[in-house]
BAFIGU-949163 format. One record per atom (N, C-alpha, C): x, y, z; residue in one letter; residue number from 1. Coordinates in nm, 4 decimals. Example, Ala and Ser with C-alpha at 12.3 -4.5 7.8 and 13.67 -1.06 7.14 Angstrom:
<rs>
<r <1.3190, -0.5690, 0.7800>, 'A', 1>
<r <1.2300, -0.4500, 0.7800>, 'A', 1>
<r <1.3200, -0.3300, 0.7800>, 'A', 1>
<r <1.2850, -0.2250, 0.7080>, 'S', 2>
<r <1.3670, -0.1060, 0.7140>, 'S', 2>
<r <1.2900, 0.0030, 0.7870>, 'S', 2>
</rs>
This chain:
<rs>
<r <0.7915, -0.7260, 0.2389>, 'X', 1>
<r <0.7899, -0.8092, 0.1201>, 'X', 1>
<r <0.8955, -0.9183, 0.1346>, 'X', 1>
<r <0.8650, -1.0213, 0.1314>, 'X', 2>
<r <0.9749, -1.1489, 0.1019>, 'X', 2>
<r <1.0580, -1.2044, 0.0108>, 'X', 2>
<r <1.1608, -1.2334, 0.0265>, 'X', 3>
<r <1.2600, -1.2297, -0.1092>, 'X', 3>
<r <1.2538, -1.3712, -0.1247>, 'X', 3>
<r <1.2562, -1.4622, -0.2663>, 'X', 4>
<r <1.2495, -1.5730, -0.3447>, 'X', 4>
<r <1.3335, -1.5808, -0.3885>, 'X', 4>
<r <1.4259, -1.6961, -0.3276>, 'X', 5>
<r <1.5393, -1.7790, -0.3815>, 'X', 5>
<r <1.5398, -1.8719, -0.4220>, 'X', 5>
<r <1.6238, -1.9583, -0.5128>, 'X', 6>
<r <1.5983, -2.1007, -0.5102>, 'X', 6>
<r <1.6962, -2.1699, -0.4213>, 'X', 6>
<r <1.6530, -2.2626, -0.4332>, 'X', 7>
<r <1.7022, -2.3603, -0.3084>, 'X', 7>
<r <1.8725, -2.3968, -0.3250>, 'X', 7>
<r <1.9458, -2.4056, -0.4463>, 'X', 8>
<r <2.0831, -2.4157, -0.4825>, 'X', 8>
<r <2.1280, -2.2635, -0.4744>, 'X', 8>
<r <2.0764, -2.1676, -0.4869>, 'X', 9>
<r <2.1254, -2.0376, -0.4630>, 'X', 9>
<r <2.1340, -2.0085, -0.3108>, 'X', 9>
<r <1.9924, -2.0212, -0.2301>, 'X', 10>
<r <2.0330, -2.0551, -0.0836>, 'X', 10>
<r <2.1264, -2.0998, -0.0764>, 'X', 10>
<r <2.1332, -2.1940, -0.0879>, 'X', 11>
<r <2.2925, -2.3336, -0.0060>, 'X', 11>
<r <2.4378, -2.2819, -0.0470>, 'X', 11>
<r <2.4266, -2.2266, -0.1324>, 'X', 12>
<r <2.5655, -2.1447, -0.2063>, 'X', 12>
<r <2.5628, -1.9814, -0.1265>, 'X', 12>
<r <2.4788, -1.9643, -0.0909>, 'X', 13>
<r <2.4908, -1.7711, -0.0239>, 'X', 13>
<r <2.4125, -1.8134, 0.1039>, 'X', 13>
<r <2.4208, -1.9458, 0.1870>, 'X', 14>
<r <2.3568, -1.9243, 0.3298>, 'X', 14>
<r <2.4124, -1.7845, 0.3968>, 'X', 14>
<r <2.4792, -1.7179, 0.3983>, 'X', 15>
<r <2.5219, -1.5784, 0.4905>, 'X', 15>
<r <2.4410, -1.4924, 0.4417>, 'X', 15>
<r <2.4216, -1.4992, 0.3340>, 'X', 16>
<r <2.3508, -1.3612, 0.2983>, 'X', 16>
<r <2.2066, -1.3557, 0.3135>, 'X', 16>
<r <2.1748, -1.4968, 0.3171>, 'X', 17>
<r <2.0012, -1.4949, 0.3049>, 'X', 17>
<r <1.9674, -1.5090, 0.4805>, 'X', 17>
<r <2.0828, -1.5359, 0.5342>, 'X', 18>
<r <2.0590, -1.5522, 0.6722>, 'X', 18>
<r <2.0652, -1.4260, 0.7508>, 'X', 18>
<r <2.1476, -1.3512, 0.6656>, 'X', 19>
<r <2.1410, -1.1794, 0.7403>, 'X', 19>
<r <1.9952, -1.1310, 0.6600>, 'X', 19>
<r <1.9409, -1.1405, 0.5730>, 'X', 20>
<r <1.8082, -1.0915, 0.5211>, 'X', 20>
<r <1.7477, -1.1524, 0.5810>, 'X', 20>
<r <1.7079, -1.2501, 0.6315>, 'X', 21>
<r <1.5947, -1.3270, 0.6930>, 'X', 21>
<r <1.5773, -1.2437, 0.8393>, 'X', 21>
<r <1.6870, -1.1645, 0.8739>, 'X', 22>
<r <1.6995, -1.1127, 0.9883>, 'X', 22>
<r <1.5580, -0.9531, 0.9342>, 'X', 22>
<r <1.5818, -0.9520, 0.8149>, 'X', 23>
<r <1.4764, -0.8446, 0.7699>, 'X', 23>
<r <1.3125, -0.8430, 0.7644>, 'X', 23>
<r <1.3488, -0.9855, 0.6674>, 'X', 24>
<r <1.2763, -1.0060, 0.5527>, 'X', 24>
<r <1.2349, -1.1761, 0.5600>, 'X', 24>
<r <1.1418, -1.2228, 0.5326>, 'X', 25>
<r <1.1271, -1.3587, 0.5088>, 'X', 25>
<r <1.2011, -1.3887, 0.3633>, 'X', 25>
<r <1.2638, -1.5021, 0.3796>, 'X', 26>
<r <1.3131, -1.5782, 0.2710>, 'X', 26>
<r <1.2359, -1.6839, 0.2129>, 'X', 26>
<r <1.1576, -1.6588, 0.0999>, 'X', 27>
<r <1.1027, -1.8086, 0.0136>, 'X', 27>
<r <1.1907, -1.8825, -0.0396>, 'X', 27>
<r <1.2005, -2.0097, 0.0098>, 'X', 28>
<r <1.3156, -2.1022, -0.0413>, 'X', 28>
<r <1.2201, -2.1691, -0.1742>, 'X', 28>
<r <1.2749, -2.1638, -0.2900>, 'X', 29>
<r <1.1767, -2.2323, -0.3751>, 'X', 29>
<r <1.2730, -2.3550, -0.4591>, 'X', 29>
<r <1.2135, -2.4788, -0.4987>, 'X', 30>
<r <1.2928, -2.5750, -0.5373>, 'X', 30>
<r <1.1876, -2.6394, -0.6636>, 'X', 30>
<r <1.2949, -2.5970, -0.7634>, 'X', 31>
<r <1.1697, -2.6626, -0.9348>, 'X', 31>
<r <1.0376, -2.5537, -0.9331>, 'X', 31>
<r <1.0916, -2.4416, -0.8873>, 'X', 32>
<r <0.9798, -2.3023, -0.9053>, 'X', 32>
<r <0.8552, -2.3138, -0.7678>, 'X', 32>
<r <0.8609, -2.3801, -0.7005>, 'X', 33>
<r <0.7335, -2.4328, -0.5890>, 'X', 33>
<r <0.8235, -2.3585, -0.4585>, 'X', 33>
<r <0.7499, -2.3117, -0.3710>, 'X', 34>
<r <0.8340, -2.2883, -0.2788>, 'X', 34>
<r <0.8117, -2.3870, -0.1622>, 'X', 34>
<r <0.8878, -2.4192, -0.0835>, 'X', 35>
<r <0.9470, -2.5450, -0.0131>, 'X', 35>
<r <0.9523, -2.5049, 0.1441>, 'X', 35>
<r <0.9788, -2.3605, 0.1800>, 'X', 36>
<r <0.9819, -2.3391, 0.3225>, 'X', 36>
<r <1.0549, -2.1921, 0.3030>, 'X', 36>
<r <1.0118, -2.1351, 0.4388>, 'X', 37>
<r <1.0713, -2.0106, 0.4585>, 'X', 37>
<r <1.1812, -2.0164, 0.5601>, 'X', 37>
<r <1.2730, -1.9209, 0.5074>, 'X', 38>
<r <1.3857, -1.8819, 0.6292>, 'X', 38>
<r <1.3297, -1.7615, 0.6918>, 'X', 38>
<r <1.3310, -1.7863, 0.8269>, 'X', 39>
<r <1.2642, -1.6012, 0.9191>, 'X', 39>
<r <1.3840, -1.6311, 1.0076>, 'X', 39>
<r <1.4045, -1.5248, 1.0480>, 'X', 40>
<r <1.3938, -1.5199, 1.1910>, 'X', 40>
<r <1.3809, -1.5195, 1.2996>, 'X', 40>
<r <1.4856, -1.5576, 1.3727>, 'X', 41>
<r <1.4241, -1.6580, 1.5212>, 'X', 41>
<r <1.3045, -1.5880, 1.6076>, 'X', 41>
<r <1.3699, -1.4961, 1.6774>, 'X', 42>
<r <1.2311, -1.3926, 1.7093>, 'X', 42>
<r <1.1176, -1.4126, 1.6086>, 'X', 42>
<r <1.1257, -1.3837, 1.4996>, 'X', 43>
<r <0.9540, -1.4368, 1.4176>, 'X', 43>
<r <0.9372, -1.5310, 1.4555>, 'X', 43>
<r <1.0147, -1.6813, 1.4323>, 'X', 44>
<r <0.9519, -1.7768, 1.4264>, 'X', 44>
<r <0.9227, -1.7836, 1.6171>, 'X', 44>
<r <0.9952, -1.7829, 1.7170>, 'X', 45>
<r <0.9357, -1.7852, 1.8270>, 'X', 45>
<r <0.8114, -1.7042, 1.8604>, 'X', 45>
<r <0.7766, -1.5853, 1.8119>, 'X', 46>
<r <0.6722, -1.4946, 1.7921>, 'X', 46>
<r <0.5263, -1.6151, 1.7603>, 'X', 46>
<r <0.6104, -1.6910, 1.6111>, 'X', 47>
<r <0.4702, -1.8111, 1.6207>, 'X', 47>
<r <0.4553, -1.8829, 1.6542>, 'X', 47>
<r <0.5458, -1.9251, 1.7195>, 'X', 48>
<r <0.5245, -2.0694, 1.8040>, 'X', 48>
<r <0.4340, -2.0001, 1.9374>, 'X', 48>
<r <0.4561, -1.8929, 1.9807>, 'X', 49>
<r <0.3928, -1.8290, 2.0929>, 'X', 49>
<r <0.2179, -1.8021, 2.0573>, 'X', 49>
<r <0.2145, -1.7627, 1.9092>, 'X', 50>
<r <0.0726, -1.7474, 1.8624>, 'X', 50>
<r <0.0269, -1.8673, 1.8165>, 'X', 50>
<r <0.0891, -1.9693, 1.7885>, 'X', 51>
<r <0.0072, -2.1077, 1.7875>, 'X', 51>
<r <-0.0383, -2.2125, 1.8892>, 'X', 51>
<r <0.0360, -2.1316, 2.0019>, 'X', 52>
<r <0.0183, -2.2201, 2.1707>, 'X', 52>
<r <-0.1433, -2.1326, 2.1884>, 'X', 52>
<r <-0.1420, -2.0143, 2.1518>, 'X', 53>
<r <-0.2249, -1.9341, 2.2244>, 'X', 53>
<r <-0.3436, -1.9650, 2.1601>, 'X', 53>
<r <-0.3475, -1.9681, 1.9949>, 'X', 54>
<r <-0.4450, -2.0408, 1.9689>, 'X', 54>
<r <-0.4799, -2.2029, 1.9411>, 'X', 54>
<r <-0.4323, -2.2685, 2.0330>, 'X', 55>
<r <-0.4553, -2.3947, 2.0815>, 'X', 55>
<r <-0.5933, -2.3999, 2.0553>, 'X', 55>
<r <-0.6378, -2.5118, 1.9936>, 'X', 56>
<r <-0.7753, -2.5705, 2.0039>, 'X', 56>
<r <-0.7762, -2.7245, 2.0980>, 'X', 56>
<r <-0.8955, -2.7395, 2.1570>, 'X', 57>
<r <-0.9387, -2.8128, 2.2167>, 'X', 57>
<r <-1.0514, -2.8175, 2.2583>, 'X', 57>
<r <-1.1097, -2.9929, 2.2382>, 'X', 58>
<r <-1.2591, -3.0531, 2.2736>, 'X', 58>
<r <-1.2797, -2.9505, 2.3799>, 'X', 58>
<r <-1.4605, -2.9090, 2.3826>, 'X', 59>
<r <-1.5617, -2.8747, 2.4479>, 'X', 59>
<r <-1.5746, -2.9299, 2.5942>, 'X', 59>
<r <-1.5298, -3.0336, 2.5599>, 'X', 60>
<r <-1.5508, -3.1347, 2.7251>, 'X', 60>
<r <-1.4537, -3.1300, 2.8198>, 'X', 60>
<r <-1.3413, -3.0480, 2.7230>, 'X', 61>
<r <-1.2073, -3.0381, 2.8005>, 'X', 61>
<r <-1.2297, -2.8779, 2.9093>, 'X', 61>
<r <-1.3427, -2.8171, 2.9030>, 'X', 62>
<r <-1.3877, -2.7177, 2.9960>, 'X', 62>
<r <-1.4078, -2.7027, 3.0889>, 'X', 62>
<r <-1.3838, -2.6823, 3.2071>, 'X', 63>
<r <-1.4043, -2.6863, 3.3442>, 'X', 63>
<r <-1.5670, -2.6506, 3.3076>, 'X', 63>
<r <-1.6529, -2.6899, 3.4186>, 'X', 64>
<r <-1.7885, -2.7041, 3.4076>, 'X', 64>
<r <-1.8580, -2.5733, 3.3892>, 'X', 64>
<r <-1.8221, -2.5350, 3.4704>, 'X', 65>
<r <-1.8887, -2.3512, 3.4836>, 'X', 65>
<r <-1.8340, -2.2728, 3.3512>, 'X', 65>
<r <-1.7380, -2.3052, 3.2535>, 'X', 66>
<r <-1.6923, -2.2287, 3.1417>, 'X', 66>
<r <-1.7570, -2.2561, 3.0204>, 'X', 66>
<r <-1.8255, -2.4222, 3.0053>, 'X', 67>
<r <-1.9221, -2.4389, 2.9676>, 'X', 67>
<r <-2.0062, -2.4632, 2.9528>, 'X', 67>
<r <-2.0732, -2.3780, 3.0932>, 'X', 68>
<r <-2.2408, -2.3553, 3.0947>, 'X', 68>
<r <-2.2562, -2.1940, 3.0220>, 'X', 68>
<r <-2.1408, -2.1230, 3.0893>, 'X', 69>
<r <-2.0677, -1.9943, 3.0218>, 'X', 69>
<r <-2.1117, -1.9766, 2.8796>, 'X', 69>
<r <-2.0639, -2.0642, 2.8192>, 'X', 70>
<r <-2.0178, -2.0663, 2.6725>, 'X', 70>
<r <-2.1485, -2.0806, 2.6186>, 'X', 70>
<r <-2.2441, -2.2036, 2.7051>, 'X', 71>
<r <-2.3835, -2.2484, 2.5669>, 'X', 71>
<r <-2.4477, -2.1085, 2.6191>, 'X', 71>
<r <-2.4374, -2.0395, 2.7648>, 'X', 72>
<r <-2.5504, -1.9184, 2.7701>, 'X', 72>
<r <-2.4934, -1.8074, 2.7105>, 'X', 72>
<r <-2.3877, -1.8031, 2.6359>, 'X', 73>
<r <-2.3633, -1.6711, 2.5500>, 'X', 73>
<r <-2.4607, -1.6323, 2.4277>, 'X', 73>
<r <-2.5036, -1.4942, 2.3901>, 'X', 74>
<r <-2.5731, -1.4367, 2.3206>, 'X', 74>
<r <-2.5032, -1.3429, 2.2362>, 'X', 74>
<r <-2.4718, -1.3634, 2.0712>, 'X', 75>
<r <-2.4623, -1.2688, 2.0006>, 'X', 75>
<r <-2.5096, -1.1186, 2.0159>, 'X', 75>
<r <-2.4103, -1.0055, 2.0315>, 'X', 76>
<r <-2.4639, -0.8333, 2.0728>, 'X', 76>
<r <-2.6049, -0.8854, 1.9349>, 'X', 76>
<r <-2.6873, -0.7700, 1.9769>, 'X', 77>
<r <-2.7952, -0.7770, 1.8731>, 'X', 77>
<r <-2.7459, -0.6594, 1.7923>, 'X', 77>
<r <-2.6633, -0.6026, 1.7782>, 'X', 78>
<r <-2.5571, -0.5586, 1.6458>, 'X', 78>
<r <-2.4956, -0.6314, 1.5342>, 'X', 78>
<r <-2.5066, -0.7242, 1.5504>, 'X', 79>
<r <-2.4807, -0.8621, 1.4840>, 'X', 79>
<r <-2.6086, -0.9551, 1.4378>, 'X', 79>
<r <-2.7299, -0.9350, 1.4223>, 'X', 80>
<r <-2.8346, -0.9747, 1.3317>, 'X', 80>
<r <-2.8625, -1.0106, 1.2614>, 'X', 80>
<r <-2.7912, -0.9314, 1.1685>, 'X', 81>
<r <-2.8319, -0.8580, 1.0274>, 'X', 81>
<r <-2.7420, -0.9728, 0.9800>, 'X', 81>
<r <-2.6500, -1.0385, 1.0389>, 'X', 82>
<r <-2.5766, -1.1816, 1.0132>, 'X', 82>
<r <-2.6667, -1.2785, 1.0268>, 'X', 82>
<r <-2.7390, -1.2811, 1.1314>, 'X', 83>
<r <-2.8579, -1.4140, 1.1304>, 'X', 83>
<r <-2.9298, -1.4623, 1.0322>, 'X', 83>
<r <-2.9753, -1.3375, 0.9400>, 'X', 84>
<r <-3.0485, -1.3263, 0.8000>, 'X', 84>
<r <-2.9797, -1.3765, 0.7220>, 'X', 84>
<r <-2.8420, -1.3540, 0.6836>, 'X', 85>
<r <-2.7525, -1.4479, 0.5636>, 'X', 85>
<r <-2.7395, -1.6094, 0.5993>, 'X', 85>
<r <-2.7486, -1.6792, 0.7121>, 'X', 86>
<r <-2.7651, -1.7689, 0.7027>, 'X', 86>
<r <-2.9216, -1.8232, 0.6908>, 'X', 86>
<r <-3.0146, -1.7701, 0.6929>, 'X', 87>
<r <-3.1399, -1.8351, 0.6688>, 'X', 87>
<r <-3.1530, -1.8228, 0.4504>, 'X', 87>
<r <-3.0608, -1.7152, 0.4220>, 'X', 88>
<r <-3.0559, -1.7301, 0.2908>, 'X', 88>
<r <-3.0002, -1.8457, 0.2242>, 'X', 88>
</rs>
């Protein structure tokens, strides 16, 4: 669970919210809206590692054989019963 501070209470107790952030995410909130989180470095490197990984990029950017790969893939036919909700 993440703890909600406001943003003048942060700046007045940075030590303390900086040893909880080591826990816990910190919601920094400013005029009741929240504004950004304090984590922890390990977390936040954790997402910078899961936002490289899910990198998106153009179709064309595929080496050739990955997408001939890709258009000849076939949904398991366990997955069907999905085909029907889109014709609804």
């Amino acid at each position: 669970m993440e703890h909600v501070v406001p943003a003048s209470e942060f700046t007045r107790n940075f030590g303390r919210y900086q040893m909880l952030a080591q826990r816990e995410p910190v919601a920094v909130t400013s005029h009741g809206r929240t504004t950004g989180y304090f984590i922890a470095a390990e977390h936040y490197e954790a997402f910078k590692r899961f936002k490289e990984y899910r990198r998106s990029f153009p179709t064309a950017e595929l080496p050739e054989a990955e997408a001939k790969a890709s258009s000849a893939a076939r949904m398991d036919g366990r997955h069907a019963h999905l085909d029907a909700m889109l014709d609804e």
